[in-house]
N, C-alpha and C positions, 0 to 999 in steps of 0.2 A: 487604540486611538492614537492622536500622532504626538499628542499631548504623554500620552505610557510611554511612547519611544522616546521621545525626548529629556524625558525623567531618567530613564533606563542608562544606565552605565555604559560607555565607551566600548569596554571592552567585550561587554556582554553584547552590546549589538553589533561589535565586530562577528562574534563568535557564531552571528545567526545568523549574517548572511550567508542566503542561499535555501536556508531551511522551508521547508515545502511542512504547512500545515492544512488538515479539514476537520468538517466539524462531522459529529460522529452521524451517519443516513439509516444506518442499519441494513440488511440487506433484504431484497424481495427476487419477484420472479421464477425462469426456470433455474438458470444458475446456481441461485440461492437454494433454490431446493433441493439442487443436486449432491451441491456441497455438503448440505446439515444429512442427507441419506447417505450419500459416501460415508461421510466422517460418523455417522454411528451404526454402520456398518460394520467397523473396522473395532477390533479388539481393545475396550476399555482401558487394559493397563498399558497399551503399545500407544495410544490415540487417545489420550484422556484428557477430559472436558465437559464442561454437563451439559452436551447433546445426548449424555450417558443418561441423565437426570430426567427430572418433572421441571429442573430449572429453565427458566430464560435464558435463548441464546445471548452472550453478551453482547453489546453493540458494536465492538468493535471489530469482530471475527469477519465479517465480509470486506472491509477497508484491510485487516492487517491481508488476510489474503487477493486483494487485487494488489494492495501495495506490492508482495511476492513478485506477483506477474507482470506486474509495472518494471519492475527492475530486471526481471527476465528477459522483458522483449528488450528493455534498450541496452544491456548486455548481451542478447543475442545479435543487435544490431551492430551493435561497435565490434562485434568478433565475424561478424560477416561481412563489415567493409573492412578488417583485414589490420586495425589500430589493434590497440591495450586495454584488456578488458580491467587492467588495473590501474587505469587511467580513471582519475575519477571525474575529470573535468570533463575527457571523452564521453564517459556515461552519465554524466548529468544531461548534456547535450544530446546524449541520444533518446534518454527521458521524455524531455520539450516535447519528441515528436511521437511520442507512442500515443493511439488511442484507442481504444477496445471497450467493450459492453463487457464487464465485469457482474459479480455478484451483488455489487452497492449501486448498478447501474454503470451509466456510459463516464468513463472516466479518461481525461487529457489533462497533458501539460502545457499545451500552447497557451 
């Protein structure tokens, strides 16, 4: 609320500008299913996680992995128009514009 931010220390909301947060969706579809049959496909001690288990996939496992991909394309973008993929201002910017149907669903920065 703006009331938290406001509360909140100088320095600490210096420190968050920019920071990119969501709330956890879990993932569905075909992606998602491809993802949890790949990944427990793949040899338990190499790939471990308890897609190995009888456990619940965690909720966060289709967000950390489109996050992955998120950062892939807009680092593939800033290295394809020919910038600094160590630019991090470059690949935030190139972020903005990525958007793709992931495993948690359709996900953008605009």
């Amino acid at each position: 609320s703006a009331s938290a931010l406001e509360a909140a220390p100088a320095a600490l909301v210096a420190h968050m500008q920019g920071t990119l947060a969501t709330a956890p969706r879990g993932g569905h579809g075909l992606l998602y299913s491809r993802l949890w049959y790949e990944w427990a496909a793949r040899d338990a001690t190499a790939f471990p996680g308890n897609v190995h288990s009888d456990a619940e996939p965690v909720q966060f496992a289709a967000e950390t992995y489109d996050a992955v991909f998120a950062f892939a394309h807009a680092i593939k973008a800033v290295a394809d128009g020919g910038g600094n993929v160590q630019n991090a201002t470059a690949v935030r910017e190139a972020l903005r514009a990525v958007a793709f149907t992931g495993t948690a669903g359709a996900l953008s920065f605009a």
